[in-house]
MARLUM-649423 format. One record per residue (C-alpha): residue number from 1; residue in one letter; x, y, z. Coordinates in Angstrom, 1 decimal. Example, Ala and Ser with C-alpha at 12.3 -4.5 7.8 and 13.67 -1.06 7.14 Angstrom:
<nodes>
     i   aa        X        Y        Z
     1    A     12.3     -4.5      7.8
     2    S     13.7     -1.1      7.1
</nodes>
This chain:
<nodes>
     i   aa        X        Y        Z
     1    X      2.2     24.6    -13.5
     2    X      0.6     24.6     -9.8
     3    X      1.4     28.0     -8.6
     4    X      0.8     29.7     -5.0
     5    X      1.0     26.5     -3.2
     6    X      2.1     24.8      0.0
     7    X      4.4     22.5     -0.9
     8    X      5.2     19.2      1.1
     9    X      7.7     17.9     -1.2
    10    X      9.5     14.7      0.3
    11    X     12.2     15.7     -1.3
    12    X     16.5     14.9     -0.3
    13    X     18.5     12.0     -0.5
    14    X     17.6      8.2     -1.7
    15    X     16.2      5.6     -0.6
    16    X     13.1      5.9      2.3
    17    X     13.2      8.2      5.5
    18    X     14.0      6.3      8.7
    19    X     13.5      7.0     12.2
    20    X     13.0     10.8     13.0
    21    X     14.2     12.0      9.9
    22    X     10.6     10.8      8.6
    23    X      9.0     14.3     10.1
    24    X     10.9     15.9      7.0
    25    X      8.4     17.2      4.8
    26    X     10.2     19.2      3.0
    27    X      8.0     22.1      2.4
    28    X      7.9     25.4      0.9
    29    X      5.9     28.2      0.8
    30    X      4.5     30.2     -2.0
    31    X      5.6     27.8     -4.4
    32    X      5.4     26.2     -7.5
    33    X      5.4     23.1     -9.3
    34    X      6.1     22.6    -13.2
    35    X      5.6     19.6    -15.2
    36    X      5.9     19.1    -19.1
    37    X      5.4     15.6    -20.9
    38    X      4.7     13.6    -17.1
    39    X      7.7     15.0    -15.7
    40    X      8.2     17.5    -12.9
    41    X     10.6     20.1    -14.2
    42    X     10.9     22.8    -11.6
    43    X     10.0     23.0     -7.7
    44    X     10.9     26.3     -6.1
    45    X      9.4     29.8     -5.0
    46    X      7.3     32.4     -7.2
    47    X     10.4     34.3     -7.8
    48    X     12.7     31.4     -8.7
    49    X      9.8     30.4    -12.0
    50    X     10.1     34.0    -12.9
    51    X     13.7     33.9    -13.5
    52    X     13.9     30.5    -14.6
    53    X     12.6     30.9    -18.6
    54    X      9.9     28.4    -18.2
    55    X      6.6     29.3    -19.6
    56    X      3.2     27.5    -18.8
    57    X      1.0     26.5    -21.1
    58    X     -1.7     25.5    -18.2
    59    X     -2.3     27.3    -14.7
    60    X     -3.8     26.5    -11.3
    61    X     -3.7     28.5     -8.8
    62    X     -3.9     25.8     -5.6
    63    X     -4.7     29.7     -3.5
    64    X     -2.3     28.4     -0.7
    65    X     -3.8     24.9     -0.3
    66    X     -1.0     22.2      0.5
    67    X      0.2     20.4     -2.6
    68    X      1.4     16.8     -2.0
    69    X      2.9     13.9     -3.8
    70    X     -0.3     11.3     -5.1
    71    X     -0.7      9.3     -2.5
    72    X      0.2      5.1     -2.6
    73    X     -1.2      2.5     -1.0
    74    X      1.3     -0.6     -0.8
    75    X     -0.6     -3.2      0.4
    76    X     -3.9     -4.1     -0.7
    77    X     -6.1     -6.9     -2.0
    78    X     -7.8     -5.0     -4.9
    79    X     -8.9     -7.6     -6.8
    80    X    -11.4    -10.2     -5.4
    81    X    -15.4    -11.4     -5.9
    82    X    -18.2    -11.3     -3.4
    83    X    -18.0     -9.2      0.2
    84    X    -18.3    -10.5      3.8
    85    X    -20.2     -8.5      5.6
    86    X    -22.1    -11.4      7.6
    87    X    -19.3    -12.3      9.6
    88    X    -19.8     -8.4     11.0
    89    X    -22.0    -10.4     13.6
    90    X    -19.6    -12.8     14.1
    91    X    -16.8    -10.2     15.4
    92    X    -19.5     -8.4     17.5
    93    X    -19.9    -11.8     19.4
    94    X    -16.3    -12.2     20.2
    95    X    -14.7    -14.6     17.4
    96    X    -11.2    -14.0     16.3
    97    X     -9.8    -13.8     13.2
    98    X     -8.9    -17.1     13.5
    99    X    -12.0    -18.9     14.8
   100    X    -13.7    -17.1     11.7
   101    X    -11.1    -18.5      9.6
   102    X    -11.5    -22.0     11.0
   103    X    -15.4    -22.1     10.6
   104    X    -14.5    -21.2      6.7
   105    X    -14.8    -17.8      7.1
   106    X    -12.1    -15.1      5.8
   107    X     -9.9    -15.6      3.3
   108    X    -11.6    -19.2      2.6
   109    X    -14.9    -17.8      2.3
   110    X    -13.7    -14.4     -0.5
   111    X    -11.7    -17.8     -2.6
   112    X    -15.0    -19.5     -3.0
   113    X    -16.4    -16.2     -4.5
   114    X    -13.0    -15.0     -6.5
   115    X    -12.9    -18.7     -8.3
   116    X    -16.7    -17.5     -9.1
   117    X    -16.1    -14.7    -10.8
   118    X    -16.4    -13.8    -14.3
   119    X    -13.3    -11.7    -15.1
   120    X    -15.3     -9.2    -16.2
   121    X    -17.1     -9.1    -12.6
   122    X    -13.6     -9.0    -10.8
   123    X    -12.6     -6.1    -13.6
   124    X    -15.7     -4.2    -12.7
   125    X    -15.5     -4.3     -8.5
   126    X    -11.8     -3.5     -9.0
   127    X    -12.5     -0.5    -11.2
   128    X    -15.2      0.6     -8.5
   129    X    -12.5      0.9     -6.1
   130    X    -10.1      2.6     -8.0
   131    X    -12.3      5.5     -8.6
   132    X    -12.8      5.7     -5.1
   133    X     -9.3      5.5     -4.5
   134    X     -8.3      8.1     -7.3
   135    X    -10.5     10.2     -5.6
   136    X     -9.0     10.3     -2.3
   137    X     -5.7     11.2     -3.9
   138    X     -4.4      7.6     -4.3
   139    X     -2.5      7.5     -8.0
   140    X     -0.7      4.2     -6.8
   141    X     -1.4      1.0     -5.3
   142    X     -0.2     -2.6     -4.5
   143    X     -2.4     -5.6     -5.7
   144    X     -2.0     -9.0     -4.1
   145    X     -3.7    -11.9     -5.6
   146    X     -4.2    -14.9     -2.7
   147    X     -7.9    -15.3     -3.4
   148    X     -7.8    -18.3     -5.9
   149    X     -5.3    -21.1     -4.0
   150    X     -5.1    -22.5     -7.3
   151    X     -3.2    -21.9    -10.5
   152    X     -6.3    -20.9    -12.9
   153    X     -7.4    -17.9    -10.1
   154    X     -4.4    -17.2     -9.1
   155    X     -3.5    -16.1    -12.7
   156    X     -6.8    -14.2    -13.7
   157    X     -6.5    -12.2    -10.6
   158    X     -3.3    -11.3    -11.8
   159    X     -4.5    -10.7    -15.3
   160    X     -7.3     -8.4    -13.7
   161    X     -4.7     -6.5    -12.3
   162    X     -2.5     -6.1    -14.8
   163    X     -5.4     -5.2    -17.4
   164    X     -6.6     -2.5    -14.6
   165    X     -3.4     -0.5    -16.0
   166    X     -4.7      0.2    -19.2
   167    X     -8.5      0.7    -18.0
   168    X     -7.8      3.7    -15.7
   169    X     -5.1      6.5    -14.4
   170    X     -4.3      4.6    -11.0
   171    X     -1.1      2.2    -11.3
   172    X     -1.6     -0.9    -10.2
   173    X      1.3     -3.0     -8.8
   174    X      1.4     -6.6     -8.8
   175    X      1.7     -9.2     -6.3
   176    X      1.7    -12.7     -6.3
   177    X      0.5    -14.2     -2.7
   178    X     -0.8    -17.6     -3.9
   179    X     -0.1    -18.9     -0.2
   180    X     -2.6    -16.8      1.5
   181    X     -3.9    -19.6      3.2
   182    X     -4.2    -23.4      3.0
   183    X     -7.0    -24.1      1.1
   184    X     -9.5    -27.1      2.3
   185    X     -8.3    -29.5     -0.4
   186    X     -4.5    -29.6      1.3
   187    X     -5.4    -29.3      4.8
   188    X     -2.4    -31.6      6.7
   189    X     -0.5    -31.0      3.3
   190    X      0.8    -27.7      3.8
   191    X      4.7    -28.5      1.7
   192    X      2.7    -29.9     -0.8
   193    X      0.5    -26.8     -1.3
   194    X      3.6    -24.7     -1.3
   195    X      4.9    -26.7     -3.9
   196    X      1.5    -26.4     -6.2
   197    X      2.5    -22.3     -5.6
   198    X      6.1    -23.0     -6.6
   199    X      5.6    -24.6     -9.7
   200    X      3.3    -21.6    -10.5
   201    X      6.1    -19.0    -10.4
   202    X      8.3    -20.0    -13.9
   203    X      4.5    -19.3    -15.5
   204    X      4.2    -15.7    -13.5
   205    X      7.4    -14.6    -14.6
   206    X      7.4    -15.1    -17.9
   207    X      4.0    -13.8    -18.4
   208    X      5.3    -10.8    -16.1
   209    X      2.1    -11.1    -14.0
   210    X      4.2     -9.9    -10.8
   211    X      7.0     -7.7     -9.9
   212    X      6.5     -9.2     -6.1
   213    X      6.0    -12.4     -3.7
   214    X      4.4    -12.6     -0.7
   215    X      3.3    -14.9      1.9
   216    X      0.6    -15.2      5.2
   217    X      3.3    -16.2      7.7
   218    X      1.1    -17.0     11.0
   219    X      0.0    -19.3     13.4
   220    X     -2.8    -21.7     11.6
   221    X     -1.6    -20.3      8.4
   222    X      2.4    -21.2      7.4
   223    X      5.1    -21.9      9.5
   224    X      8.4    -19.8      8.8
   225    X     10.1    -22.6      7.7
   226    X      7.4    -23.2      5.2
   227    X      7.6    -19.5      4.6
   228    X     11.4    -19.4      4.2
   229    X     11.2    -22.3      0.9
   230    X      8.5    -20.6     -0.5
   231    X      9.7    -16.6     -0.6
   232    X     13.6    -18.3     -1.2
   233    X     12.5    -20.1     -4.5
   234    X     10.5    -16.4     -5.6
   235    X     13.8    -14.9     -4.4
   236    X     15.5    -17.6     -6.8
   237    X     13.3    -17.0     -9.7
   238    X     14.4    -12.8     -9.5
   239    X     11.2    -12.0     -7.5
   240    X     11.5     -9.3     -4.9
   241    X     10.0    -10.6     -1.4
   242    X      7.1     -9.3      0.4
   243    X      5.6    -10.7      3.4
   244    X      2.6    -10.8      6.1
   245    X      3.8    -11.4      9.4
   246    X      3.4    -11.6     13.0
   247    X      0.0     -9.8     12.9
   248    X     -1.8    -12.5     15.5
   249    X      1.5    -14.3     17.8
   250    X      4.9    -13.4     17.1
   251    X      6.2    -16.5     15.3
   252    X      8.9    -14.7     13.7
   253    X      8.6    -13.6     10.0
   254    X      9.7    -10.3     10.6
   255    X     13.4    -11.6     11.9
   256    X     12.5    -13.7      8.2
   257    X     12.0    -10.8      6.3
   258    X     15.6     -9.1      7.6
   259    X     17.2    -12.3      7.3
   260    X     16.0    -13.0      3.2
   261    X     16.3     -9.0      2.4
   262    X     12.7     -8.9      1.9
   263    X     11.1     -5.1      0.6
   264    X      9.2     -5.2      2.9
   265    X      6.9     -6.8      6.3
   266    X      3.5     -6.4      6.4
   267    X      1.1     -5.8      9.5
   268    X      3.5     -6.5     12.4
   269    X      1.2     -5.9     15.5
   270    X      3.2     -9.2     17.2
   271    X      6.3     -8.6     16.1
   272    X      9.1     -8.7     18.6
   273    X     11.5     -5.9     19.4
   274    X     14.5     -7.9     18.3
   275    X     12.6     -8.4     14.8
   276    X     11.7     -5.1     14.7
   277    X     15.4     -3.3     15.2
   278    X     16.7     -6.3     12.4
   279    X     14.2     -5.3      9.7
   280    X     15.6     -1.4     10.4
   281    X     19.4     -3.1      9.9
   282    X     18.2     -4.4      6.6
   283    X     16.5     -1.5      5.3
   284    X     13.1     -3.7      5.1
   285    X     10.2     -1.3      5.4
   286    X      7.6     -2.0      8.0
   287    X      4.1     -1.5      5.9
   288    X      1.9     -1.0      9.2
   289    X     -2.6     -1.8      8.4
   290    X     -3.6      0.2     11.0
   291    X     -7.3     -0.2     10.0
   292    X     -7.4     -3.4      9.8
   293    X     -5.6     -3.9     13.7
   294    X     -9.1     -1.6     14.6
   295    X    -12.2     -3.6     12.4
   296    X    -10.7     -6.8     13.8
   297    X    -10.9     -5.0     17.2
   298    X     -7.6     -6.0     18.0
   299    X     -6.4     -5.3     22.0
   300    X     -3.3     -4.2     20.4
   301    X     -1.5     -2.0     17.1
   302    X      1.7     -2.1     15.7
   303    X      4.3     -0.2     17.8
   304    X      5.0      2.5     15.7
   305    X      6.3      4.6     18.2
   306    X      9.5      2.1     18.6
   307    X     10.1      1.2     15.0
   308    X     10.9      5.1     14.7
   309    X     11.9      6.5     17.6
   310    X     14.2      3.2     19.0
   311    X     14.8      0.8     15.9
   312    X     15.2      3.8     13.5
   313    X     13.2      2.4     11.1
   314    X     11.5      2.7      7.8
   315    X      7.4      3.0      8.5
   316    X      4.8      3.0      5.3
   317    X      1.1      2.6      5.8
   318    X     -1.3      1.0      4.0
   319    X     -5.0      0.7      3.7
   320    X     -4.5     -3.2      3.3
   321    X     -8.0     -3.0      0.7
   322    X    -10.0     -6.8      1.5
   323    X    -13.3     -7.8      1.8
   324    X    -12.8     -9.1      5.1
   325    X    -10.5     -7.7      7.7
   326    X    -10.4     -4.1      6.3
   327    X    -13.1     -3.2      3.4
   328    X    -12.1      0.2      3.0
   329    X    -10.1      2.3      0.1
   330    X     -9.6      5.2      1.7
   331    X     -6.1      6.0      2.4
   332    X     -6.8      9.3      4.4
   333    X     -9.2      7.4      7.1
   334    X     -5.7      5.0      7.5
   335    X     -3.8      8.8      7.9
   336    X     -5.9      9.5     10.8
   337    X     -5.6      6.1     12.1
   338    X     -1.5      6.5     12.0
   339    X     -1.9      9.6     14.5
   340    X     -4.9      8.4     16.6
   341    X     -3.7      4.5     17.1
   342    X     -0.1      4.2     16.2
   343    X      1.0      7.6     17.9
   344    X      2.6      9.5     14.6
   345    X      2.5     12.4     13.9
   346    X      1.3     14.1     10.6
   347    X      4.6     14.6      8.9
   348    X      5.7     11.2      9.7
   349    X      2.0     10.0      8.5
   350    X      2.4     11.7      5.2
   351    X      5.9     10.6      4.9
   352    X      4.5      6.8      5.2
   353    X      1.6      7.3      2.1
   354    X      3.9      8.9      0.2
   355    X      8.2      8.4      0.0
   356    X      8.3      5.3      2.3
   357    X      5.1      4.0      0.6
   358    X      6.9      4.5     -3.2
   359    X     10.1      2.5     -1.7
   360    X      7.7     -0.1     -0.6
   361    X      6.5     -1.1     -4.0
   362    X     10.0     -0.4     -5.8
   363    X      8.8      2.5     -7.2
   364    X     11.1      5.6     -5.2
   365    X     12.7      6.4     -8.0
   366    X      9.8      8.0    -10.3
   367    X      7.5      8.3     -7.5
   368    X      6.4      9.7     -3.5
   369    X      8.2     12.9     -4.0
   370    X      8.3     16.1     -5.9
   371    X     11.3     16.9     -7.2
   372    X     12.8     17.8    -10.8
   373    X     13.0     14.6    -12.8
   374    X      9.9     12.0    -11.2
   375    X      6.7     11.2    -12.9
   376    X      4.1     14.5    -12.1
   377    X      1.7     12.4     -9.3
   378    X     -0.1     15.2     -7.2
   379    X     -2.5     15.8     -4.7
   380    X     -3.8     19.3     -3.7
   381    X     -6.2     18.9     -0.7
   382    X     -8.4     21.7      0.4
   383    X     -6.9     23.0      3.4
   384    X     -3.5     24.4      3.8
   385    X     -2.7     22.6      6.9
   386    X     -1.5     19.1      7.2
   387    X     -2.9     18.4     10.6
   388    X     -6.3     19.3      9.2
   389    X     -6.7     16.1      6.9
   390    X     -5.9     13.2     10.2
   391    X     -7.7     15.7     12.5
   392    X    -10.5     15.9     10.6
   393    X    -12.0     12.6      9.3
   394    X    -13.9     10.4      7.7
   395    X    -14.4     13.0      4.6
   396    X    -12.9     13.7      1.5
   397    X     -9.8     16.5      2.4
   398    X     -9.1     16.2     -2.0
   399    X     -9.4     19.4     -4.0
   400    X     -7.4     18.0     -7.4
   401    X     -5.1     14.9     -8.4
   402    X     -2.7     14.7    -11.1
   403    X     -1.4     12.0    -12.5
   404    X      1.6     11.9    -15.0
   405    X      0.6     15.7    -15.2
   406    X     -3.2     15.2    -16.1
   407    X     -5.1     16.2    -14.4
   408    X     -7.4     13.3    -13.7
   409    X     -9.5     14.3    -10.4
   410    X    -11.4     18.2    -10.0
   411    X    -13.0     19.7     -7.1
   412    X    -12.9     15.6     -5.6
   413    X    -14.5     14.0     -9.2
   414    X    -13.2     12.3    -11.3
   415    X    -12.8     13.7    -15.0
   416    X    -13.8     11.1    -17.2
</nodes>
C-alpha cells in the first residue's frame, strides 16, 4: 500500500469528464491506496485501512506527496527510424509545415528512414523512448504506424509495437495510420493509394496488429471524402476510428469524426466551432498536441478554452511523440503547455493525461483512475501540489511509478 498520500483520484461515474466537470480531481487527503495481484483494492483515509482488515505486505510512505493515476499519452508516433533535426533551420527561415512537406521533408523524409530500418533498430529507438517515458510517469501510450506507406513497413511498425509489450512495463496501444501521407509513388493517385491501405486492413485484423484507424485529414494531405471511405471501410472491418484533423485549414474532419462516431480527433487547431460543439454531441474526445502547435511555431493553438467551457466537451492531451513536428516524450512539458498555451487549468490538465486520456485509447475501464477494481498504474511526484509540476518545468516532477502494482520507477530511475 501507498499510505500518507495526496490523492488525485479521477474517480465517479463512466465514461470521460466533459466541460467543467473536468476540474474534478477527486482528491483526498491523508490517504491510502491498496493494491494486491495488479488491482487496486481500497482508496480511502488512514482511519478507513485501519478498520477495513487489509493487511500490507509492502509500505511506502509517499510523506504527503500527491499520488496520481500513471499517466497516458494517446497519441504518438513511437515507432519510427532516423530523426530530422535539419529541417530545424528550415522552420527558423519561415517554411511551413507544408512547404517542408512539399520539398520531401516531414513525414516523407522519417518513411525513407522507417523502410530502412532493421527491426531491431526501430525496437531499440522505441525502447529508448519508453524509458524516458516510464520515467516521467507515462505507464500508457498510443502508437501510430504511418511511416512505411506500404504494406511490408506498415506491418513491422506494427509488429515493433506490438513486441514493445512484452519488452518493457509501458503498454503500448496500437494504431494503424497507413494514410499518413501520399507517398511519391501515388502522387495524383490518391483513391488508389487509399485502396493499397484498404486492402491492408483484412491482414491487420487478423493478425490483431491494431485496435485503431486513423487518418492525416488536411489540405495537401486527404480530402474528407477520401478520408470518409477510408476510416468507413476500418469502421466496416470492426476497427474503432481515430483521426488527424483540421490542424493547418479547417477542411472539416472534425464535423467527420462526429458524424462516423470516431474515438476520437486529433490536433484541432483549425477546427470550426460548429465541429467543435458536434464532436461534444458525439462524445468524440478532442486529443489536443499542444507541443507540436508551439515547435511548428504555429500563430495559433487549439481553443481549449471553448471545447470546455462552451461546447462542453471531452479534452485529452497528448505529447503527439514524432521525429518531426514534436520530438519530445515528455508528457509533463505538454502539462505545462495545457496551462500556458491552451488556458487550462491544472485539474483540467491532469484530468486530460489521465481519465480522458484512458477513454481516448479504449482503455477507461481498467485505467486513468484510482478506484477499487482498475489495474494499479501510479504516479507519486515529489511535491504535494498539483500546480507545482505545469508551474515548474522542463524537469522531472517523478518521485515513483507503479505499474500493475510494481513498482517499476524509484526516486525518477527505472528499476531494471
Amino acid at each position: 500500500m501507498i499510505r500518507h498520500a495526496r490523492v488525485a483520484t479521477l474517480a465517479g461515474g463512466n465514461g470521460p469528464r466533459c466541460g467543467r466537470a473536468m476540474r474534478n480531481m477527486g482528491l483526498l487527503d491523508d490517504a491510502v491506496v491498496a493494491a494486491a495481484d495488479g488491482v487496486i483494492t481500497f482508496v480511502g483515509t488512514e482511519a478507513e485501512f485501519a478498520g477495513s482488515g487489509l493487511e500490507a505486505r509492502q509500505t511506502v510512505d509517499a510523506n504527503g506527496r500527491l499520488l496520481t493515476p500513471g499517466l497516458i499519452d494517446p497519441h504518438t508516433h513511437l515507432v519510427h527510424g532516423g530523426s530530422r533535426q535539419q529541417e530545424l533551420a528550415m522552420k527558423l527561415a519561415g517554411k511551413s509545415y507544408l512547404e517542408i512537406l512539399a520539398a520531401g521533408g516531414g513525414i516523407l523524409s522519417t518513411v525513407q528512414s522507417t523502410r530502412a530500418a532493421t527491426d531491431g533498430e526501430l525496437t531499440q529507438k522505441a525502447l529508448k523512448s519508453l524509458r524516458i517515458m516510464l520515467e516521467q510517469g507515462t505507464t500508457t501510450v498510443e502508437a501510430k504506424s504511418g511511416y512505411g506507406l506500404n504494406r511490408e513497413t506498415e506491418l513491422r511498425q506494427l509488429q515493433v509495437a506490438r513486441k514493445l509489450n512484452e519488452l518493457q512495463p509501458v503498454e503500448v496501444v496500437p494504431t494503424f495510420l497507413g494514410p499518413h501521407a501520399l507517398p511519391p509513388e501515388y502522387q495524383g493517385r490518391p483513391h488508389e493509394f487509399l485502396q493499397t491501405m484498404v486492402d491492408m486492413l483484412d491482414e491487420v485484423k487478423e493478425q490483431g496488429l491494431a485496435e485503431f484507424c486513423d487518418i492525416f485529414c488536411e489540405t495537401g494531405v486527404f480530402s474528407v471524402e477520401e478520408s470518409r471511405f477510408f476510416l468507413s471501410e476500418c469502421q466496416r472491418r470492426g476497427f474503432a476510428l481515430k483521426i488527424h484533423a483540421d490542424e493547418i485549414e479547417p477542411l472539416g474532419g472534425t464535423e467527420l469524426a462526429a458524424q462516423l462516431g470516431a474515438v476520437s480527433v486529433e490536433h484541432l487547431l483549425a477546427a470550426s466551432k460548429e465541429g467543435l460543439q458536434a464532436i461534444a454531441k458525439s462524445g468524440t474526445i478532442a486529443v489536443l498536441l499542444p507541443g507540436t502547435s508551439w515547435n511548428l511555431q504555429s500563430s495559433q493553438h487549439a481553443d481549449a478554452r471553448y471545447m470546455i467551457d462552451e461546447a462542453g466537451g471531452a479534452v485529452a492531451l497528448a505529447t503527439d511523440y514524432n521525429p518531426g513536428s514534436c520530438p519530445s516524450e515528455s508528457l509533463q512539458l505538454i502539462m505545462s503547455m495545457g496551462c500556458n498555451a491552451l488556458g487550462m487549468t491544472p485539474e483540467e490538465v491532469l484530468t486530460a493525461v489521465t481519465r480522458n486520456a484512458a477513454y481516448a485509447i479504449n482503455r477507461g475501464h481498467r485505467l486513468g483512475t484510482l478506484e477499487v477494481g482498475k489495474q494499479a498504474d501510479m504516479c507519486l511526484f515529489d511535491t504535494d501540489d498539483l500546480a507545482y509540476i505545469p508551474y515548474h518545468f522542463g524537469i522531472n516532477h517523478v518521485k515513483h511509478v507503479f505499474k500493475g502494482g510494481r513498482q517499476v520507477v524509484r526516486d525518477g530511475r527505472l528499476l531494471d
